[in-house]
C-alpha positions as CSV (number, residue, x, y, z in Angstrom):
1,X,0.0,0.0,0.0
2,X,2.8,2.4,0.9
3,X,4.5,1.0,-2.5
4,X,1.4,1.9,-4.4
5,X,0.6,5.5,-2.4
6,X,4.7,6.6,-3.2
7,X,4.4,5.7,-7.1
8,X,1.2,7.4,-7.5
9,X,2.8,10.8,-5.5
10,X,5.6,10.4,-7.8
11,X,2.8,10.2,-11.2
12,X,1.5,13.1,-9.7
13,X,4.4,15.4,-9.2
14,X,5.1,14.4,-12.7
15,X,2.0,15.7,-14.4
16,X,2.5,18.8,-11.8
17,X,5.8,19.6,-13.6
18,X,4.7,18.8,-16.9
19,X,2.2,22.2,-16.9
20,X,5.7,24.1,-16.0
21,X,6.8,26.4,-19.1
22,X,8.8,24.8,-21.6
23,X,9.5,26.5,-24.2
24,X,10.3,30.5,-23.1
25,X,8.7,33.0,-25.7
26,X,10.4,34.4,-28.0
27,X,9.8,37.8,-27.7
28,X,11.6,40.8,-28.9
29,X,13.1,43.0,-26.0
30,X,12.3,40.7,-23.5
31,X,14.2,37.7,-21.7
32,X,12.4,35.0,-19.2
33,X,13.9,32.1,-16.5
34,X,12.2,30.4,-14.2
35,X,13.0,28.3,-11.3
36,X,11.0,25.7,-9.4
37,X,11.8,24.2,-6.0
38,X,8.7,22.5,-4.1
39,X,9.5,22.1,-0.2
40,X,7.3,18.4,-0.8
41,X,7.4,16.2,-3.5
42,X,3.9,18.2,-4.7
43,X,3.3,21.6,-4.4
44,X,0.8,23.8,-4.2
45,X,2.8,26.9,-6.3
46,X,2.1,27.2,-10.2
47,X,3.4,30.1,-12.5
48,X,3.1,30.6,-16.2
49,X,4.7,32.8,-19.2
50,X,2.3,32.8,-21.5
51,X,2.7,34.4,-24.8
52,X,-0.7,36.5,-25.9
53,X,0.9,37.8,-29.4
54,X,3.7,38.9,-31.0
55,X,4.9,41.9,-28.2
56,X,2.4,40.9,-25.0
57,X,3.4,37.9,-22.5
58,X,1.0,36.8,-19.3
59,X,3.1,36.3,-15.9
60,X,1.2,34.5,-13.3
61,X,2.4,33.0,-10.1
62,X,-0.4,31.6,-7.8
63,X,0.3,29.6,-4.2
64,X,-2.8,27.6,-2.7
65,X,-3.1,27.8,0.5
66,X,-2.2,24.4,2.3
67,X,0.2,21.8,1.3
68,X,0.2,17.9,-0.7
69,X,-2.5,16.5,-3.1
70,X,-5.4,18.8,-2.1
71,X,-3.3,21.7,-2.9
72,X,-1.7,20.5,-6.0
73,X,-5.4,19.5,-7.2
74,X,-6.3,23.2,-7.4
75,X,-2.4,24.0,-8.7
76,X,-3.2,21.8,-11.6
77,X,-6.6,22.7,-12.1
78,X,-5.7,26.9,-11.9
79,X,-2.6,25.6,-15.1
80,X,-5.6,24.0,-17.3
81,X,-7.2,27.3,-16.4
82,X,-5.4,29.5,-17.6
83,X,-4.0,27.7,-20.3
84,X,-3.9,29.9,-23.5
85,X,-5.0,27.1,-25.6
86,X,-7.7,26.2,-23.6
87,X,-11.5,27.3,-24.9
88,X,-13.2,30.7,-23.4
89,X,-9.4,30.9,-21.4
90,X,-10.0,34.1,-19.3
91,X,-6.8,35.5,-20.8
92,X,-8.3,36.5,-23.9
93,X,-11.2,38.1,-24.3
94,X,-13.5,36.5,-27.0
95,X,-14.0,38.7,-30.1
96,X,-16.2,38.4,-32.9
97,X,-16.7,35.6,-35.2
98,X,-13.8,35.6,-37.6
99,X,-11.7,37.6,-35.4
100,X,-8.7,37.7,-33.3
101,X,-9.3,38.1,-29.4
102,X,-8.3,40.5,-27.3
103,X,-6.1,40.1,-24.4
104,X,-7.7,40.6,-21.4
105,X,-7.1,43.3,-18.7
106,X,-5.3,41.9,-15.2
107,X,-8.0,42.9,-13.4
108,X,-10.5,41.1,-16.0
109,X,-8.8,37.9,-15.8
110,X,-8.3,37.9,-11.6
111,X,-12.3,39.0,-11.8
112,X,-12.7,36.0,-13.7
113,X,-10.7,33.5,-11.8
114,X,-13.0,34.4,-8.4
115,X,-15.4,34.4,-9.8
116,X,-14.9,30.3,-11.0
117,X,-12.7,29.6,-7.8
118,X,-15.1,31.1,-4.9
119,X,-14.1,29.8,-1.4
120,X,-14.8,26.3,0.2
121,X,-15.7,26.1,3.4
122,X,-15.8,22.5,3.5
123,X,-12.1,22.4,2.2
124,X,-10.8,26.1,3.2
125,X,-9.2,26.4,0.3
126,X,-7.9,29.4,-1.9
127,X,-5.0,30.6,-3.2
128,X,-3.5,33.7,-4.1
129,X,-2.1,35.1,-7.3
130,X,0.0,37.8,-9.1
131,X,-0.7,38.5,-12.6
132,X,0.2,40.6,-15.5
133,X,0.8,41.3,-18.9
134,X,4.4,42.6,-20.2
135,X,4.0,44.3,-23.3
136,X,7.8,45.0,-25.0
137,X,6.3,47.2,-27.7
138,X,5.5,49.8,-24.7
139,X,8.1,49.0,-22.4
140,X,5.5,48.9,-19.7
141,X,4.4,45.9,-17.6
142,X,0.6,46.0,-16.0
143,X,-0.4,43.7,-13.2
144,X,-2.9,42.6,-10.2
145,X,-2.2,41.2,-7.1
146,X,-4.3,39.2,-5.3
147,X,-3.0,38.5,-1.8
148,X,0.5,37.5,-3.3
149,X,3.8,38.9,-1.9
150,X,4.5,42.2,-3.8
151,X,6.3,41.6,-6.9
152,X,10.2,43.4,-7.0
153,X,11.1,45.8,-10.1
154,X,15.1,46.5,-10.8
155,X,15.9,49.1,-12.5
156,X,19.1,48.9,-14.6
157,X,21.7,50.2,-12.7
158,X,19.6,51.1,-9.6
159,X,18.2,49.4,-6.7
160,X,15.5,46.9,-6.5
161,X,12.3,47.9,-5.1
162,X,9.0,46.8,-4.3
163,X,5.9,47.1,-6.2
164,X,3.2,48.3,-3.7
165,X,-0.2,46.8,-4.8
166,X,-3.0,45.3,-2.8
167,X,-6.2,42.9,-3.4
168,X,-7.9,40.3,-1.9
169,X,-6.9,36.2,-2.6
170,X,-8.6,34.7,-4.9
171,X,-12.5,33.2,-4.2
172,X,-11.9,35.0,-1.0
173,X,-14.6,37.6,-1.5
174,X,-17.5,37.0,-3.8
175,X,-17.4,39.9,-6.7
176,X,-14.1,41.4,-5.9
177,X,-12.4,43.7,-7.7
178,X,-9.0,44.5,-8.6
179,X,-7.2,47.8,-9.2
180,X,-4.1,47.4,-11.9
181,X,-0.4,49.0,-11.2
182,X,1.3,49.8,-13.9
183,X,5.1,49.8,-14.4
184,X,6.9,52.0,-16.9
185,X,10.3,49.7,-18.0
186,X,13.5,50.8,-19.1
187,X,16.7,48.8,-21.2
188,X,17.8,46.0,-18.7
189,X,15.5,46.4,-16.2
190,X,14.3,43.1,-14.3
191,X,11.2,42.2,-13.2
192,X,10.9,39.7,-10.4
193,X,7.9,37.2,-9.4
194,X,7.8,34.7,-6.6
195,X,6.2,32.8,-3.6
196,X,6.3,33.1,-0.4
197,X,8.4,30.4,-0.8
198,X,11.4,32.3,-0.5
199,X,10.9,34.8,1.7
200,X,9.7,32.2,4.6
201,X,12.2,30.1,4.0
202,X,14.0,29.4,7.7
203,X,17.6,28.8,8.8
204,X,18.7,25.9,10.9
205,X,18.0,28.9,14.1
206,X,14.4,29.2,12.7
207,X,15.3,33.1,11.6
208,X,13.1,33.8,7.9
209,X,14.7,35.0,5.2
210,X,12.3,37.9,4.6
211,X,12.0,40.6,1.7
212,X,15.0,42.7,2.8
213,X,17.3,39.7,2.3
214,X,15.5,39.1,-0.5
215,X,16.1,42.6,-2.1
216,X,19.6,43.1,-0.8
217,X,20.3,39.5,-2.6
218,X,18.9,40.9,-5.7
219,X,20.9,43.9,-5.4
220,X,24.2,42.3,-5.5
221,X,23.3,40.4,-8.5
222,X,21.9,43.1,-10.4
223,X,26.1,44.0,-10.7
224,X,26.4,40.6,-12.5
225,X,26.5,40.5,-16.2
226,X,23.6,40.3,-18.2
């Protein structure tokens, strides 16, 4: 039985890491990497860079709350969500018969996503999200958050800093709405996305990491080449 439950956790975290990117977009003005570390063998963390055309790219990171199979469930589920490819996906609006969709608004597509994920109370769970849409053509990169640890802009050649937003997680409450922050971009300026993951992370003494290690970390790497 043990045998059976390890090999199925092990199928699972498979298909988990299957819905990871694979192939980075190819987008003029614009490089992506991504890194995935999951404290248990599933995790309930997903991200995405999705490409939406030729100059506009979705970046999502979401973290359910809890930890295992329920939470990978929803992790999974949220991917096939928001899957580009996927029928009525909420991160293009439908257009007219014959035409091209638009891409949706941040705030359109968090909207969307409480509206189809509302709370549980029989399983308490939720998650929360940061998403956006870069868009190279106007150096400019507009975003929601949704409960998620504030996303960290680096301007080349200057510190990193945080971007101050604010929303509630997703499902959390019923019709909720979401103000977008945007972020004018410059040549070699770095946009940063993560979990709480990171900054929660412990030492053997049980001290956190936190976001000021995080940004002083990013600070000295911003002096490495690019």
């Amino acid at each position: 039985q043990l045998e059976r439950t390890r090999r199925g956790l092990e199928a699972a975290a498979h298909i988990q890491r299957s819905l990871l990117p694979r192939d980075l977009p190819d987008v003029p003005g614009a490089r992506f990497a991504w890194g995935f570390r999951p404290s248990d063998q599933l995790a309930g963390d997903v991200l995405g860079i999705v490409p939406l055309g030729p100059h506009q790219v979705g970046l999502y990171v979401g973290d359910v709350a809890g930890h295992g199979v329920p939470a990978a469930l929803l992790s999974v589920t949220l991917s096939h969500w928001l899957a580009p490819t996927r029928v009525q996906s909420p991160l293009v609006r439908p257009a007219a018969e014959g035409t091209v969709g638009v891409v949706a608004r941040p705030a359109q597509v968090a909207e969307s996503l409480s509206a189809q994920f509302p709370f549980d109370v029989r399983t308490g769970q939720y998650f929360t999200m940061l998403y956006g849409v870069l868009d190279t053509r106007r150096m400019s990169w507009r975003f929601v958050l949704a409960g998620h640890p504030l996303p960290i802009h680096q301007p080349h050649g200057r510190a990193p800093r945080l971007l101050e937003a604010s929303g509630f997680p997703i499902g959390i409450v019923p019709e909720a709405r979401y103000d977008e922050v945007e972020v004018a971009l410059g040549p070699g300026d770095r946009l940063f996305l993560y979990s709480d993951g990171i900054v929660d992370a412990q030492d053997g003494s049980g001290q956190e990491f936190g976001q000021v290690a995080l940004l002083d970390t990013l600070a000295r790497a911003g002096a490495e080449p690019r």
